[in-house]
C-alpha positions in Angstrom: -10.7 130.2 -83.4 -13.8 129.0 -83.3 -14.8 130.3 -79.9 -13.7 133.8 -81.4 -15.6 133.2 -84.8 -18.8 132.5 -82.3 -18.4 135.9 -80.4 -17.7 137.4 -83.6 -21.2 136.4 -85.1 -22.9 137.5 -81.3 -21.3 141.1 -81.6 -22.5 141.8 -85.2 -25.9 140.8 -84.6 -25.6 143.5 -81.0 -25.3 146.4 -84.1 -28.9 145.8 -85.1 -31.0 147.9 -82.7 -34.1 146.5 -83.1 -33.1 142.6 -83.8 -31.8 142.5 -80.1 -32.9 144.6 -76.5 -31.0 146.4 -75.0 -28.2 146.2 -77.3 -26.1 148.8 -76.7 -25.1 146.7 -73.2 -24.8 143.7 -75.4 -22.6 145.0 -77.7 -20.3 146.0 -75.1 -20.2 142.6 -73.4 -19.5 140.9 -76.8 -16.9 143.2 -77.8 -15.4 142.9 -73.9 -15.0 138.7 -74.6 -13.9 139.2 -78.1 -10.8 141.1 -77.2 -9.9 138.8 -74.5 -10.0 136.1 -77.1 -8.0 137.9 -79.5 -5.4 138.2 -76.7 -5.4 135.0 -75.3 -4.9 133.4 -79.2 -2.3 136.3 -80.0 -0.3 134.5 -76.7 -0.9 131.2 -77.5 0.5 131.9 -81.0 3.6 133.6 -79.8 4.8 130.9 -77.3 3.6 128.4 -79.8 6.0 130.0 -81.7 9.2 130.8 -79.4 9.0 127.3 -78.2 9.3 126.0 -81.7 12.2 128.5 -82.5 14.1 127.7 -78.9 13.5 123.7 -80.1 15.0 124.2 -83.5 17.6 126.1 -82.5 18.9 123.6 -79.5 18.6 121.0 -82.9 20.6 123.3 -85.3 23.3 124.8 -82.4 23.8 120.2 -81.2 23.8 119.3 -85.3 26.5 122.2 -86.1 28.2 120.7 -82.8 29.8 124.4 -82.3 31.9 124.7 -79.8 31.5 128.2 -78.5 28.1 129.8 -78.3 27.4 133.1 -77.5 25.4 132.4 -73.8 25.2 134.5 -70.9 22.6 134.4 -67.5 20.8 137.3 -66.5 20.6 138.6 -62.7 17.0 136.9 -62.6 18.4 133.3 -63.9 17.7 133.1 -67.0 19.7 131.4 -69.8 20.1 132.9 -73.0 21.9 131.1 -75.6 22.2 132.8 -79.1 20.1 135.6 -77.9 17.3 133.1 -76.9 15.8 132.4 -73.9 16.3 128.5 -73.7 16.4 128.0 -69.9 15.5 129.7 -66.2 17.9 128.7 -62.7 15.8 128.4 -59.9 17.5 127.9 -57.1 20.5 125.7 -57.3 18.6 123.8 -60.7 18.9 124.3 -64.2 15.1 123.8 -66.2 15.0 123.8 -69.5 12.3 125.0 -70.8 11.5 122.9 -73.8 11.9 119.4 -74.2 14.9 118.2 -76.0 16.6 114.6 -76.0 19.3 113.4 -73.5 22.2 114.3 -76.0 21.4 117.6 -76.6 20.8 117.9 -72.5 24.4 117.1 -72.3 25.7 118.8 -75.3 23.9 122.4 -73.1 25.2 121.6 -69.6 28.9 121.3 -71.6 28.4 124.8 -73.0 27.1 125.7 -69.6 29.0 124.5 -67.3 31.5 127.3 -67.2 29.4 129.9 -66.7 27.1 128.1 -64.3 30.4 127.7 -62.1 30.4 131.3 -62.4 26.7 131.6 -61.6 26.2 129.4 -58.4 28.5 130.9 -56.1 26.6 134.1 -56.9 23.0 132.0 -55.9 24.9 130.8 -52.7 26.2 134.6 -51.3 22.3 135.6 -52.2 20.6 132.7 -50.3 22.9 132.8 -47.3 22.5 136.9 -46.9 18.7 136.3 -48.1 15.9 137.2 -45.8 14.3 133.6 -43.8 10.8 135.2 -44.4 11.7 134.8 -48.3 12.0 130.7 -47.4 8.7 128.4 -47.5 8.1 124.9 -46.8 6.7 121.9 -49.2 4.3 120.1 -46.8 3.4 117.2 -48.6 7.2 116.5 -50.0 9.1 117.6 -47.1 10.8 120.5 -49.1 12.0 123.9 -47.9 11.7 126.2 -51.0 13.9 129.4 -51.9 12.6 131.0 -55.3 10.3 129.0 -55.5 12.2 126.0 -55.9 13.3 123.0 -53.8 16.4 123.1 -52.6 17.0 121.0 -49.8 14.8 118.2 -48.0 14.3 116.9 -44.2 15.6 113.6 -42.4 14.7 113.0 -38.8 16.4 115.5 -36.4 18.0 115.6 -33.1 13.9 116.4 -31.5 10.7 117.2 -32.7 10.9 120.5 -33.9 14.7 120.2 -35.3 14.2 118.1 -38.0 18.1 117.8 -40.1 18.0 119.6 -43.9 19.8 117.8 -46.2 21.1 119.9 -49.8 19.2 118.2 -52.8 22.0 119.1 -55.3 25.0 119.8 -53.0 27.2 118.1 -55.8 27.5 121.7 -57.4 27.9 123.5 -54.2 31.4 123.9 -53.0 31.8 121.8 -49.2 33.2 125.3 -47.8 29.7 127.0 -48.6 27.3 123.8 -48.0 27.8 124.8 -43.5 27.0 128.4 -44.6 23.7 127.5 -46.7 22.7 124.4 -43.9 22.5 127.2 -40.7 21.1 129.6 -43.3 18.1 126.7 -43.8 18.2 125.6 -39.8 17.5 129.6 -39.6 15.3 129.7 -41.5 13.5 126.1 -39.6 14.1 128.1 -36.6 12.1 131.3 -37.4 9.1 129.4 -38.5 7.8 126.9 -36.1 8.7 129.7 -33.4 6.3 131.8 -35.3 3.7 129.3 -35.5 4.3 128.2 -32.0 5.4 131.7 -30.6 2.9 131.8 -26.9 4.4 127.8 -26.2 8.3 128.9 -26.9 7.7 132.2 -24.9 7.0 130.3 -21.9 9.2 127.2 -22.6 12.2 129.5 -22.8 11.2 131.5 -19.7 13.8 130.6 -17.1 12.0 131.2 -14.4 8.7 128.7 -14.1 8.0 126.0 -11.4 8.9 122.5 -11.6 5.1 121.3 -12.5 5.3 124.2 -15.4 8.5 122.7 -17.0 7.6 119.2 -16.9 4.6 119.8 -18.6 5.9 122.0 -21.4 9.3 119.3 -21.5 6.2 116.4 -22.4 4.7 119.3 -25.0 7.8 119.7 -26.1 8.5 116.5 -26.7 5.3 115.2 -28.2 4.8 118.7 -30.2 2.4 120.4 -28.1 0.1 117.6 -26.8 0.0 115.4 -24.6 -2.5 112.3 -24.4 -3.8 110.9 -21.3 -6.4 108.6 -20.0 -6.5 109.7 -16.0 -6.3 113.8 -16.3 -3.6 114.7 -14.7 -3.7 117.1 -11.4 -2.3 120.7 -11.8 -2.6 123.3 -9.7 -4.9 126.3 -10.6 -2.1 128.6 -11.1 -0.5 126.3 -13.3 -3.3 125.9 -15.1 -4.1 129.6 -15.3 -1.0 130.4 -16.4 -0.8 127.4 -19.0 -4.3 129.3 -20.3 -2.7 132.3 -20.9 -0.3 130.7 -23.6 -3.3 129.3 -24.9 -2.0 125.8 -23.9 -5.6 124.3 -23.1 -5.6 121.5 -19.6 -8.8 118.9 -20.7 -10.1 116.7 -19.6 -8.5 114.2 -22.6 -5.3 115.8 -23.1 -2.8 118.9 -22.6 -2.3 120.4 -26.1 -1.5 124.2 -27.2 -4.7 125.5 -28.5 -3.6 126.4 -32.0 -2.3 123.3 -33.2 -5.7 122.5 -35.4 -5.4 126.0 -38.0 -3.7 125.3 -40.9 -0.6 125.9 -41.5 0.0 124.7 -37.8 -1.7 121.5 -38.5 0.3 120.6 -41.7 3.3 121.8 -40.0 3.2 119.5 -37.1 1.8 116.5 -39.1 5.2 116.7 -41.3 7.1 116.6 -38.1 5.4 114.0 -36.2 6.1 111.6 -39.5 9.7 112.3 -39.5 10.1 111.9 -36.1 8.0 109.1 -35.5 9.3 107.7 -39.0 5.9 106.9 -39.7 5.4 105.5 -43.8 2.5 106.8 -45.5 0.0 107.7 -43.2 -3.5 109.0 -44.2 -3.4 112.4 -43.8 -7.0 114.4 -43.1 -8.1 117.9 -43.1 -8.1 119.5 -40.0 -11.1 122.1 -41.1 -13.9 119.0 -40.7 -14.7 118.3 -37.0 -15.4 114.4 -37.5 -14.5 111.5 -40.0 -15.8 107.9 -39.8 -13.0 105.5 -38.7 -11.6 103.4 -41.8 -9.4 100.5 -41.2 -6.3 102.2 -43.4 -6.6 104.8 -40.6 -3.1 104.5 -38.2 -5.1 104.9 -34.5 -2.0 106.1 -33.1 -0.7 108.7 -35.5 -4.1 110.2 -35.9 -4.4 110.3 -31.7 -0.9 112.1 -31.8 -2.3 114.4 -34.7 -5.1 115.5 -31.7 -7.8 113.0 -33.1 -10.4 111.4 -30.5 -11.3 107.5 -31.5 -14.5 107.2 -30.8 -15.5 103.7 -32.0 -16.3 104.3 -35.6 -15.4 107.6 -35.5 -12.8 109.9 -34.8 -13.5 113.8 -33.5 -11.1 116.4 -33.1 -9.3 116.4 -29.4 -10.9 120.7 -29.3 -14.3 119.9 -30.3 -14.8 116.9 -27.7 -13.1 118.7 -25.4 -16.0 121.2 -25.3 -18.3 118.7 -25.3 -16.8 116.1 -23.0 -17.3 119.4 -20.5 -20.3 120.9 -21.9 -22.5 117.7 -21.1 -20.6 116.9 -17.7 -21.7 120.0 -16.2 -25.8 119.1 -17.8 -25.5 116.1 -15.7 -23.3 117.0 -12.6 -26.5 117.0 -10.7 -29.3 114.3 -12.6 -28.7 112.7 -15.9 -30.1 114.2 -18.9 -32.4 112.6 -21.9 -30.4 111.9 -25.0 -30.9 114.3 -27.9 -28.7 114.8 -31.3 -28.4 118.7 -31.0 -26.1 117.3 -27.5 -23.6 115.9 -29.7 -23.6 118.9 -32.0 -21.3 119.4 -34.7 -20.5 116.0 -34.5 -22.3 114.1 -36.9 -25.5 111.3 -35.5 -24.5 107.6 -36.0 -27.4 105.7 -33.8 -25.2 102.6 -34.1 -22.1 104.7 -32.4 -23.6 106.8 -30.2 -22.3 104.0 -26.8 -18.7 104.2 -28.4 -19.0 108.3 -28.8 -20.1 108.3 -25.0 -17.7 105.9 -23.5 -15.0 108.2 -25.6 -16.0 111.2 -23.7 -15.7 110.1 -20.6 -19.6 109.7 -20.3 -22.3 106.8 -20.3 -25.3 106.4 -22.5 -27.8 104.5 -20.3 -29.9 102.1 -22.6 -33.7 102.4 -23.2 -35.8 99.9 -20.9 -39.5 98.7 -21.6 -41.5 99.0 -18.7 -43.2 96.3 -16.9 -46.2 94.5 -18.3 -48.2 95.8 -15.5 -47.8 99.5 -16.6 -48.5 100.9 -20.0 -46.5 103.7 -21.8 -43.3 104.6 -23.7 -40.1 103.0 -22.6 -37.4 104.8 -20.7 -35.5 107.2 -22.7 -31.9 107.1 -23.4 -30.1 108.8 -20.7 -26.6 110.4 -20.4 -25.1 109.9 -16.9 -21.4 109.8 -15.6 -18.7 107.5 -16.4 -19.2 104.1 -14.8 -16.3 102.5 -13.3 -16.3 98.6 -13.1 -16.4 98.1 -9.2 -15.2 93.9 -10.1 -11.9 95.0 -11.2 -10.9 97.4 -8.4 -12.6 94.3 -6.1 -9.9 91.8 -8.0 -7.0 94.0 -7.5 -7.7 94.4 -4.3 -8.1 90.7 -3.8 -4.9 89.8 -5.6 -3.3 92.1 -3.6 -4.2 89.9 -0.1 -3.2 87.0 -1.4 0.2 87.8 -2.2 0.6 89.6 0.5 3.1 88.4 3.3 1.2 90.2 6.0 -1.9 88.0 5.0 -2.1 86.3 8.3 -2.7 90.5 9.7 -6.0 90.2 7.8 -8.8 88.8 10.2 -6.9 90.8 13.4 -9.3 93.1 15.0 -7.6 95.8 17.5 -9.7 96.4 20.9 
């Protein structure tokens, strides 16, 4: 009221010509925001005033305790009792839609419970004959949604991308129809995560692909299109040309299909991987920022399997150090090259991280040295070079080998 009284004062003062300029434009945009605030107080006044009648009548029709009321449902599920709109099914669940107490709950679902019995078989033929593209998925709660309402939830399924829906309120849905409504929902799970992950299920299906092809896409299978590895593993170029063309990306970190970092992908396979995995409240990140720092409520290996690279204090997505673990080790195939920050572009500069972020991409930072006391001038710069490999260990393994080696007394023979 006293927003509209303000506008009010604005709009006569817009009549005076010459007390305001231009205020012929004025007026207009005064009198534009004053009728928008007469309409949104005219709606706030009306509801304000339904809900009161709806309240007082639950109160009169549970006082009266009348046995028969005059109630009916209407094809879009809503309740009318008394010729008043006092609740909406959604789904397979009844909201009311104001508050009332427990007992006159009970007293409505009494009066309603014939004609609900009525009601829900009708919801059931509609949701098994429904459309799958009219079904949606609750991330966060691990929902599927019809009308815009939860109706069943997941459980760890037979594989990854088979997770087991379970009917939220199968109490009022007869057992005959709960197998009809559970394939119409595996459907439904079906259509989806083929959608998302259409190139990958083209090829997996394809009967006829080699022996390295379908072990590969059997581990992306498995792990829902990645697979982590320290050593890269050897493929063939056709294999890997033909992987590429199903935009399933060979690295030099992991195997992973390529689109597994949009959105809905992303939130997709990151419900999945925690019912399979049965992992308990993870923390979940967004997969539009390319880096976060490392925290220690982070779980390593979930975020690894979500396609996150630990990099000591840091973690970067498994696409964006894949580019640069292969932009930077063809910069120094032939020499090394002097450190700079734009190198390690998007990924945020941490001088304290930068050994960790190096050793992570397969890659060494070499360490400034001061030069000798007989020359003058700066130090060495840092240098990127190629991944080190500890020459002691492969020495030791070699070593341990010998000595438990029956043939040791071979070892100082020399053939003429």
């Amino acid at each position: 009221m006293q927003k509209l009284a303000s506008i009010r004062i604005c709009s006569f003062l817009t009549t005076k010509n010459d007390w305001v300029e231009s205020s012929l434009y004025w007026h207009a945009q005064t009198k534009e925001i004053e009728d928008k605030l007469s309409d949104a107080l005219h709606e706030s006044l009306v509801t304000k005033f339904v809900n009161q009648r709806n309240t007082n009548l639950m109160r009169h029709l549970f006082n009266q305790k009348q046995k028969e009321l005059y109630t009916f449902i209407t094809n879009s599920g809503e309740v009318i009792i008394e010729n008043q709109h006092i609740a909406s099914i959604k789904g397979f669940n009844l909201e009311i839609l104001n508050p009332i107490s427990k007992e006159e709950a009970i007293f409505l679902l009494k009066n309603l419970q014939k004609i609900m019995g009525n009601y829900i078989p009708h919801q059931i033929h509609k949701l098994i004959h429904d459309d799958v593209k009219n079904f949606n998925f609750d991330y966060k709660k691990k929902l599927i949604l019809w009308q815009n309402t939860s109706i069943a939830y997941f459980k760890r399924g037979n594989d990854f991308f088979h997770p087991e829906p379970i009917l939220i309120n199968k109490e009022i849905v007869p057992k005959n129809l709960q197998n009809l409504i559970i394939k119409q929902l595996n459907n439904f799970i079906d259509y989806y995560i083929h959608s998302l992950f259409d190139n990958f299920f083209n090829l997996y299906e394809n009967p006829n692909k080699s022996p390295e092809i379908r072990g590969i896409l059997h581990q992306l299978y498995e792990n829902g299109g990645l697979i982590n590895f320290q050593t890269p593993i050897n493929l063939s170029k056709q294999t890997v040309r033909l992987l590429a063309k199903h935009n399933i990306h060979c690295g030099k970190h992991a195997i992973y299909y390529t689109k597994i970092f949009k959105n809905k992908h992303y939130q997709l396979r990151q419900m999945l991987l925690i019912l399979s995995k049965q992992i308990i409240n993870p923390t979940l990140i967004n997969p539009q920022q390319v880096s976060y720092n490392l925290t220690s409520i982070m779980n390593k290996k979930f975020l690894k399997e979500m396609g996150w690279l630990i990099a000591g204090k840091q973690i970067i997505r498994l696409d964006i150090a894949e580019n640069l673990t292969s932009k930077l080790q063809k910069a120094i195939k032939n020499n090394p090259i002097g450190f700079h920050k734009k190198l390690i572009s998007p990924i945020p500069y941490q001088k304290n991280n930068l050994s960790a972020l190096f050793k992570s991409l397969k890659l060494t930072l070499r360490k400034q040295k001061k030069l000798h006391d007989n020359f003058f001038g700066p130090p060495t710069p840092l240098l990127i070079t190629k991944e080190i490999i500890n020459k002691k260990q492969k020495i030791v393994k070699k070593q341990s080998f010998i000595k438990n080696s029956p043939f040791i007394i071979l070892k100082n023979l020399t053939l003429n």
